[in-house]
C-alpha positions in Angstrom: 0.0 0.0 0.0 1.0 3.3 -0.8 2.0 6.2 1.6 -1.0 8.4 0.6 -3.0 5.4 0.2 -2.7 4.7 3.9 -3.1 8.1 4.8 -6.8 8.0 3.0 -7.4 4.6 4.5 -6.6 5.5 8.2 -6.3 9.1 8.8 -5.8 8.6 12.9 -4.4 12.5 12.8 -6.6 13.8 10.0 -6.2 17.7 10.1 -3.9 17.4 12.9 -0.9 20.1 13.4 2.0 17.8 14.9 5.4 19.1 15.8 7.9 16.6 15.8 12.0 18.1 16.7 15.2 16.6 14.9 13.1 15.4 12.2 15.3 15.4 9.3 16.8 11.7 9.7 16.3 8.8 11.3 13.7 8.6 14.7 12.3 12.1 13.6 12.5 11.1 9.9 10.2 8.0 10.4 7.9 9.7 12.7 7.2 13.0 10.9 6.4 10.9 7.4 4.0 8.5 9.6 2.4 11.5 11.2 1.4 12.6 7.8 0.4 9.1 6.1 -2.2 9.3 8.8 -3.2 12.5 8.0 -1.2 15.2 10.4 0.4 18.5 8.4 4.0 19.3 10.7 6.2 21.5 11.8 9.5 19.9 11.3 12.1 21.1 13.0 15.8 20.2 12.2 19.2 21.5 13.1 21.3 22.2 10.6 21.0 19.2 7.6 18.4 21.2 5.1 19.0 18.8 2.1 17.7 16.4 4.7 14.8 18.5 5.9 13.4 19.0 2.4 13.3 15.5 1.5 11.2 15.0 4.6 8.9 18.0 3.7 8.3 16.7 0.1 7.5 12.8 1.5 5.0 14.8 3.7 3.9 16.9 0.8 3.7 13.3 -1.3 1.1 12.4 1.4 -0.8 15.3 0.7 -0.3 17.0 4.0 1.7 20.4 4.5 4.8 21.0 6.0 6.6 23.8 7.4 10.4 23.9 8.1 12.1 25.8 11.2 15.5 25.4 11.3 17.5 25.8 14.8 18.8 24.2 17.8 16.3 22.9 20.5 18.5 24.1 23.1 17.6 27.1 22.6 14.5 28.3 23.9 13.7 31.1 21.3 13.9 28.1 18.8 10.9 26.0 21.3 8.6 29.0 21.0 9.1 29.7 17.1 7.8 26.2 16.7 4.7 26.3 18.9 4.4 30.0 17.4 4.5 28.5 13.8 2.1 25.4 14.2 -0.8 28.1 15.5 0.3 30.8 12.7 -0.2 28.0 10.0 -2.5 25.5 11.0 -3.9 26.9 13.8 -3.6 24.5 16.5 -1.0 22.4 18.2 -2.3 19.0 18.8 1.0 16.3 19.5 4.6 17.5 20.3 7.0 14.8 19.7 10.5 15.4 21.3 13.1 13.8 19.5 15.7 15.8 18.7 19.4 14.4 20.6 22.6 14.2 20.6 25.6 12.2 22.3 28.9 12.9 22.8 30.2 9.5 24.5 32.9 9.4 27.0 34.0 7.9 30.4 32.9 10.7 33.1 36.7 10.6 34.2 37.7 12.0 30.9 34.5 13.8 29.7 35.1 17.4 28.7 32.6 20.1 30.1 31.5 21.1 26.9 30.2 17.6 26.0 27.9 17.5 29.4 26.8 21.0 28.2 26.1 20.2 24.8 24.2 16.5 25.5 22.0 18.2 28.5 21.1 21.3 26.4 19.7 19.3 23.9 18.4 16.5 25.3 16.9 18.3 28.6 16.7 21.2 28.1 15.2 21.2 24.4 12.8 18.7 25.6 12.0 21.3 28.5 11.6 24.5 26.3 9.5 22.8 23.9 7.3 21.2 26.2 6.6 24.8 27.7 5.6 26.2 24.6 3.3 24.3 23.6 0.7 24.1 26.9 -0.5 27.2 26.8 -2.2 26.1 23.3 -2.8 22.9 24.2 -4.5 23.7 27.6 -6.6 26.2 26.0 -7.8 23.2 23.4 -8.5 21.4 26.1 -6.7 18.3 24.8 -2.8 17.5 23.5 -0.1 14.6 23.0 3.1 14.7 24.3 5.7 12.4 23.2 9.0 12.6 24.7 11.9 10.2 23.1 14.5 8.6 25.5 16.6 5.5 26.0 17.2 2.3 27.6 20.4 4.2 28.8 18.1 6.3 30.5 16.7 3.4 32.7 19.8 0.9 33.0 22.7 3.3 32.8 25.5 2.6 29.5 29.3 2.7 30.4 30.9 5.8 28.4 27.6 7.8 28.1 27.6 9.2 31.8 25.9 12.6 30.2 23.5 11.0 27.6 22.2 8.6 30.2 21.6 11.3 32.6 19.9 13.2 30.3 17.4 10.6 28.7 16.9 9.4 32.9 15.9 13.5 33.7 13.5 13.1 30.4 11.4 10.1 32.0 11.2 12.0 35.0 10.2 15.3 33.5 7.9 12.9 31.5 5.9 11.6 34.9 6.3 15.0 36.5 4.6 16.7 33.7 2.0 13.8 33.0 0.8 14.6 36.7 0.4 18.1 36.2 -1.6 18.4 33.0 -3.9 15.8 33.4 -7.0 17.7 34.4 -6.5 20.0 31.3 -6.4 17.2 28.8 -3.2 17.0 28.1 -1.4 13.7 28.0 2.3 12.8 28.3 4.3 10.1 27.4 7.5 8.8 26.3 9.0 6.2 23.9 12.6 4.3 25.4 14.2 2.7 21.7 16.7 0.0 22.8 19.2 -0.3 19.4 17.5 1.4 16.4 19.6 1.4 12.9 20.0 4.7 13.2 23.1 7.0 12.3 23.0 8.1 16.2 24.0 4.4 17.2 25.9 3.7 14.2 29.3 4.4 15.5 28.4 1.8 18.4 27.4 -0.7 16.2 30.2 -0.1 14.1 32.6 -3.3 15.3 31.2 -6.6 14.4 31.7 -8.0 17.5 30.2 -5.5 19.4 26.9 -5.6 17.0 27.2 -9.6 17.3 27.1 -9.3 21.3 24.2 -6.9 21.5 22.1 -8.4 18.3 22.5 -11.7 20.1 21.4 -10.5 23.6 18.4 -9.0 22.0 15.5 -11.6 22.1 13.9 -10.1 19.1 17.3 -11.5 16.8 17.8 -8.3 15.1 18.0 -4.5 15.8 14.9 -2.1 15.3 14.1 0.1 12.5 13.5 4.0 12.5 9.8 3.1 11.8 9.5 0.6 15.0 9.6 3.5 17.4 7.5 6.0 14.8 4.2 3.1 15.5 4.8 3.5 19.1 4.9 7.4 19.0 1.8 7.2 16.9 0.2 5.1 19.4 1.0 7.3 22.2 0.0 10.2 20.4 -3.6 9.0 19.5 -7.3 8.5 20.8 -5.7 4.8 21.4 -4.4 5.3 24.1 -6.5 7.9 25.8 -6.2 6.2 29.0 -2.3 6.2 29.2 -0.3 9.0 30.5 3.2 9.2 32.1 4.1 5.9 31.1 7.3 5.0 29.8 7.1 2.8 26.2 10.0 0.3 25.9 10.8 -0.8 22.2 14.1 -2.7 22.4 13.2 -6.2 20.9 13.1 -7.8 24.5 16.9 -6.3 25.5 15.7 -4.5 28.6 12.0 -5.2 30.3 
């Protein structure tokens, strides 16, 4: 079946305005193109990769739905309210934010350099931070709103030489819970997905040795490694009348490697 055709058969998000950050590869890739097979125009947010970006915007356009670019870093918060600012300005609403835009810099904590715990946190926490306070005053005024927030397995277990990204991804599930708590009596839901060992450029370099991929592919109960599109049907899930009843839970998808 064809992209648009499942967007015309489903339409979960029809006439939705989704915001999804770090959306010009991988995770964000996925989502934002599964968003709009299902009917959701979005704001795609990237950081620097604009080749990228437009490829993205044209598969949305392919589905029929719109899409608007803003270019910037997460981390900073002028970036967070020029997306919220942009969904309203174009389509009027903001109905799901998905927060996936991150970065790692990998080290031992003995050797890490401060700017690679400055960079990681600003991304990672504080991005997901500043774009989750843009977006509730619209979404509290609807009435009703998705929240997705992207972590990690690293977030929940710990993962030798990423001291920073772990912390991060852990301070995500509990901003996750913290917020769930305080929007739920004005409709607004929050959630988050954890992705175990996605084929994505992000964990490429990890994955890189054969042995290394051989030890974690065989410790995964699943046999193989997830897909960009994996996490995008859990996001989707989270995001939708589905799940209506869910809100600050954490979604593993990791092929069995952590429960």
């Amino acid at each position: 079946m064809s992209v648009a055709a499942t967007a015309v058969a489903t339409g979960r998000f029809a006439d939705q305005a989704v915001i999804v950050t770090g959306g010009s590869r991988g995770i964000g890739r996925a989502v934002a193109l599964a968003f709009a097979a299902e009917g959701a125009d979005v704001v795609l947010n990237y950081a620097g990769n604009h080749a990228a970006a437009g490829e993205v915007a044209d598969g949305i356009a392919a589905c029929g739905r719109r899409a608007v670019l803003v270019p910037g870093s997460v981390a900073d918060p002028e970036t967070a309210a020029r997306l919220a600012r942009t969904a309203v300005e174009s389509f009027g609403r903001i109905d799901v934010l998905v927060n996936n835009a991150g970065i790692n810099r990998d080290g031992y904590l003995m050797m890490l350099r401060d700017e690679a715990w400055q960079e990681v946190l600003g991304v990672n926490l504080h991005g997901t931070f500043y774009c989750c306070r843009a977006v509730l005053d619209t979404m509290m005024r609807q009435r009703r709103g998705a929240i997705v927030n992207m972590t990690s397995t690293a977030g929940l277990k710990g993962r030798a030489g990423q001291v920073n990204y772990a912390a991060t991804k852990g301070a995500v599930i509990a901003l996750t819970k913290t917020l769930a708590q305080e929007m739920g009596l004005h409709g607004v839901r929050v959630n988050a997905v954890a992705p175990g060992f996605i084929e994505t450029d992000m964990v490429g370099g990890l994955l890189s040795r054969p042995e290394v991929r051989q030890e974690f592919l065989e410790a995964t109960p699943a046999g193989r490694f997830g897909a960009a599109e994996d996490v995008a049907g859990a996001v989707l899930y989270l995001a939708s009348t589905e799940s209506s009843y869910v809100s600050g839970h954490v979604l593993l998808v990791n092929g069995g490697l952590f429960v």
